[in-house]
N, C-alpha and C positions, 0 to 999 in steps of 0.2 A: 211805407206809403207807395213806393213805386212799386211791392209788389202786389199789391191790392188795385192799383191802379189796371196791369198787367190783367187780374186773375177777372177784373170787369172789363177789359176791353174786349178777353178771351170768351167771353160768357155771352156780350149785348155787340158785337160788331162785326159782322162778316169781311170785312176792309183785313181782319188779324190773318185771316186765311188765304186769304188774294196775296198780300205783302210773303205770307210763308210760301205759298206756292212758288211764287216771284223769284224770291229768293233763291230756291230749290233750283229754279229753272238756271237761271241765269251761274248758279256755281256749279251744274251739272253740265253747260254749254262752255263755262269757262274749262273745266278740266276736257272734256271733248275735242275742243276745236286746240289745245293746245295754248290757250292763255296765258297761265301760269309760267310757263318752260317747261314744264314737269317731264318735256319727251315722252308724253304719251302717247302710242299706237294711235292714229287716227287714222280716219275716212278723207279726208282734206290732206292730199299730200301731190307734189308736183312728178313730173317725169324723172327730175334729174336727182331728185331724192331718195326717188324708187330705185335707180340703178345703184346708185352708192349705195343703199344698205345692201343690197341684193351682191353686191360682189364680194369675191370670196380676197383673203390673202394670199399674197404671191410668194411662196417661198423662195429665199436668195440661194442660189445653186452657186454649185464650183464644179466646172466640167475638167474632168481629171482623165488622162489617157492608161485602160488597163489592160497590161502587157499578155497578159495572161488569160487562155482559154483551157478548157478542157468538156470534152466530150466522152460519152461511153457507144463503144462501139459495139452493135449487135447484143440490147440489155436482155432479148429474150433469152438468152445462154448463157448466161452469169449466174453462177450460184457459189456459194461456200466452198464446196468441194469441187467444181470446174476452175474458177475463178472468175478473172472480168478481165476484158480488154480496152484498154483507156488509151483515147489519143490526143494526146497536146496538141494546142496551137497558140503559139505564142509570137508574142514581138521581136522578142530578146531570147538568145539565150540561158535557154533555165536549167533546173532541175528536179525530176521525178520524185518522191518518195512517197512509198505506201506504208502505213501505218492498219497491221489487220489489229481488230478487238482492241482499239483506244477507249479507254475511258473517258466516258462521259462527263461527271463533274471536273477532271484534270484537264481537258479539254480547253474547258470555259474558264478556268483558274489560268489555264497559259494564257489565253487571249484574254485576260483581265491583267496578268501579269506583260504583255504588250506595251497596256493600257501604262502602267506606272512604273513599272519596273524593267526590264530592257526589251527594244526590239527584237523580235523573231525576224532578223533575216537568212538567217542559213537554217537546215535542218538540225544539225545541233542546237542551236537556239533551243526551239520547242524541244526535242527530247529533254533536255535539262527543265524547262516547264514544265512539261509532264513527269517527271521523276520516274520516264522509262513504261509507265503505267498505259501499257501493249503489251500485245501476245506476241508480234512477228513485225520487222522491218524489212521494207523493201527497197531498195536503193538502186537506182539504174547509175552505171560506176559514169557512163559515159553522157555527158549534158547536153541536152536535149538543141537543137540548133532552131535557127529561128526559123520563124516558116515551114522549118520540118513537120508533117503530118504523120509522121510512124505511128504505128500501133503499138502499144504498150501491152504484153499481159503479166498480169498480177497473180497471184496463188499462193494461199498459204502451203507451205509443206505438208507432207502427208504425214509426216512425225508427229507433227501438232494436234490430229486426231480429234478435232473441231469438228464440230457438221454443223454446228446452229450457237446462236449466242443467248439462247436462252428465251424468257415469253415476255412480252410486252407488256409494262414497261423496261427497258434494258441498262443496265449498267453501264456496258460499253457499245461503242458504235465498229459496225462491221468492219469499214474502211475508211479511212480516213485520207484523203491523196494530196500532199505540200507539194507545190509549186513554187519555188525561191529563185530568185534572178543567179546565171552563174560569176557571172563577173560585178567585182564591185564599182566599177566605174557606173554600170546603169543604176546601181543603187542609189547613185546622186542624180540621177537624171529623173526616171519618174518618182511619182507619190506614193504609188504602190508598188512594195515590195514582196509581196509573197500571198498567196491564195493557200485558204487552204479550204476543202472541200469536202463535207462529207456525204458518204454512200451506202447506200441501205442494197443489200446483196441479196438474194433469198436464201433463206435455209431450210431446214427442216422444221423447225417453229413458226419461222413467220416468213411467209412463200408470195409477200409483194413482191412485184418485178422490180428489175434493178434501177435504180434513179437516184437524181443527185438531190441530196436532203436540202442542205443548204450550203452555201457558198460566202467567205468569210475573205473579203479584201483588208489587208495588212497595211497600213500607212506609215511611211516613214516619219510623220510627225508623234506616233502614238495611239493614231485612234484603228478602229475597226468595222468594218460595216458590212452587213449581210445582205446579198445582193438579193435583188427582188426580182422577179418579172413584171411585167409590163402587160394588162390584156389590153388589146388595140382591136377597134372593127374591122371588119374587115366587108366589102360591100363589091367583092369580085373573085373571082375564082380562086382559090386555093394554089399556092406556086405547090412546085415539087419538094420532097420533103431535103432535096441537098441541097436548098436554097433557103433555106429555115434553119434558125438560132435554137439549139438546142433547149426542150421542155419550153419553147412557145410554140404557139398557133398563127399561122400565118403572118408576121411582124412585118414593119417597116423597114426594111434593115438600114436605110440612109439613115431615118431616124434614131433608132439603137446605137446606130455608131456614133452618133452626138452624145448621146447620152452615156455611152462608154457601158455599153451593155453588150459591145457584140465584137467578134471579132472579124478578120480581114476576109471577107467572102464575095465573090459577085453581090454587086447589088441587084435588084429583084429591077424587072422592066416596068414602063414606064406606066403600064395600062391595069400594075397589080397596086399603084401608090392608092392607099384609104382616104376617103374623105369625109367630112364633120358627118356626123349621122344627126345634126340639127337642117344647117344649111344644106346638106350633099353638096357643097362649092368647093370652101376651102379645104385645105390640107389639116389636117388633123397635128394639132401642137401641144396641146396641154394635158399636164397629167395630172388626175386630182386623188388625193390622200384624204382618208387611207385606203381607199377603194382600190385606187392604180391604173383604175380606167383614162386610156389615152383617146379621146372617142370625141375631142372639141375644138374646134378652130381659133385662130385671134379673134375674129367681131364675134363669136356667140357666150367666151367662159365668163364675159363680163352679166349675163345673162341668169347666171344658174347658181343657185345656192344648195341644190341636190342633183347627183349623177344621174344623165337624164339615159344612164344604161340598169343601176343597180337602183336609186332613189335611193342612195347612200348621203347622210349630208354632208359638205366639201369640207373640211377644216383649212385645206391650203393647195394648192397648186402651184406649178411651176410648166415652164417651157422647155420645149426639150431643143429648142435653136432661136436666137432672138431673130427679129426683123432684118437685122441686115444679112444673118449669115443664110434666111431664107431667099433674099434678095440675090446674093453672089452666088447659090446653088441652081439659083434659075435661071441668072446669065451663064452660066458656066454649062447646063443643059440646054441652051438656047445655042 
């Protein structure tokens, strides 16, 4: 009955199509405007809603002080059979070793062996990691003093009769250089105990210039972390290249030092400090991941859900100094 009822209302009354339309209307304006809850994307949204979506997360940091630097001095003249010239600069008293033709997966097995199985703080350490798996050790007998900048050079022996490590992809990595604290007392004192670094050398195979691959901080808790660079604007001249952190570009260097990126150098003056490339005011604080652009102030990163240098989207950022220790750097420069 009611559906015959229906199939004549549908046939002799135009009232059936108005009531549908109606309908239509009103549960297409309910999902729109947000009625339901449903959290759907609308047109209808206020200022302070837009910013909170639009911010990104702030990753919790732990600024940890690292003792250890290391530079290649003069990489155009490094090669297999010259060798390289390496010069430490460290906090602490350390110690030197070169590692030529280390094995690659042993490598990453010792620093996974870090991980769960025992600290690499001496050079023993890792050779027992590595089960020896190198060509040639290099060992400076006498440890390295702090603030000393000596030049170090490094060469495999001529008995060895190397010239190249073969074609890309490689086995093992040219040089390998550990940095270990020499006394144990600072062993307790910082969080990082030992760097270790590796170095791509030119040879007869593969004739890139000499540079440091990557850089691997040792933590005395167990973990391990590969240190990254930082690209930063830069929206004023170019300092000179002895006033620049080795494999960057023009850096911050007060900056870096917060962040435990750099080591003890003149700071850069006052008219080369970068500023937000939003605003051009403020000082440039935040670093956003995984991009690494350091290129945003405090009032703008609340602003930006994509790097507004690469149009990367932000997954997290962090600051590279909070508010107050921006505050007692500017009294202290006042």
């Amino acid at each position: 009955m009611a559906a015959v009822f229906l199939v004549t209302l549908y046939e002799y009354s135009p009232l059936f199509y108005i009531a549908l339309v109606s309908v239509c209307f009103l549960v297409t304006s309910a999902l729109v405007l947000g009625w339901f809850g449903l959290g759907v994307p609308v047109i209808l949204r206020n200022s302070e809603e837009t910013e909170s979506s639009t911010r990104v997360l702030k990753k919790r940091m732990r600024q940890v002080k690292n003792p250890f630097g290391l530079e290649i001095t003069n990489p155009a003249a490094a090669s297999v059979t010259r060798g390289v010239t390496l010069t430490p600069d460290c906090l602490e008293d350390c110690v030197l070793t070169c590692y030529w033709g280390c094995n690659v997966q042993k490598l990453h097995e010792a620093l996974q062996k870090h991980v769960y199985c025992f600290r690499i703080k001496t050079p023993q350490a890792l050779e027992d990691a590595l089960y020896n798996e190198y060509l040639y050790k290099q060992q400076y007998l006498q440890s390295i003093k702090k603030n000393d900048k000596a030049e170090k050079y490094c060469q495999l022996p001529e008995d060895a009769q190397v010239v190249d490590f073969g074609p890309v992809p490689r086995a093992r990595y040219p040089l390998v250089a550990l940095l270990t604290l020499a006394d144990e007392e600072d062993r307790e004192i910082y969080d990082i105990i030992a760097m270790a670094a590796v170095i791509h050398i030119p040879d007869e195979s593969y004739r890139l210039s000499c540079r440091i691959l990557y850089q691997y901080l040792l933590l005395a808790q167990g973990q391990y972390h590969d240190l990254k660079q930082l690209f930063m604007s830069a929206n004023s001249p170019a300092p000179s290249s002895s006033d620049t952190f080795p494999g960057e570009s023009s850096p911050d260097r007060g900056l870096l030092e917060k962040a435990g990126l750099a080591g003890d150098e003149p700071e850069l003056q006052e008219e080369n400090s970068k500023d937000c490339v939003v605003c051009q005011n403020g000082p440039v604080n935040w670093v956003l991941l995984p991009c690494r652009h350091t290129c945003l102030c405090d009032g703008c990163i609340r602003y930006f859900q994509q790097c507004p240098m690469c149009r990367q989207f932000v997954q997290e950022s962090f600051p590279l100094c909070s508010k107050k220790e921006q505050d007692e750097d500017e009294l202290t420069r006042v």
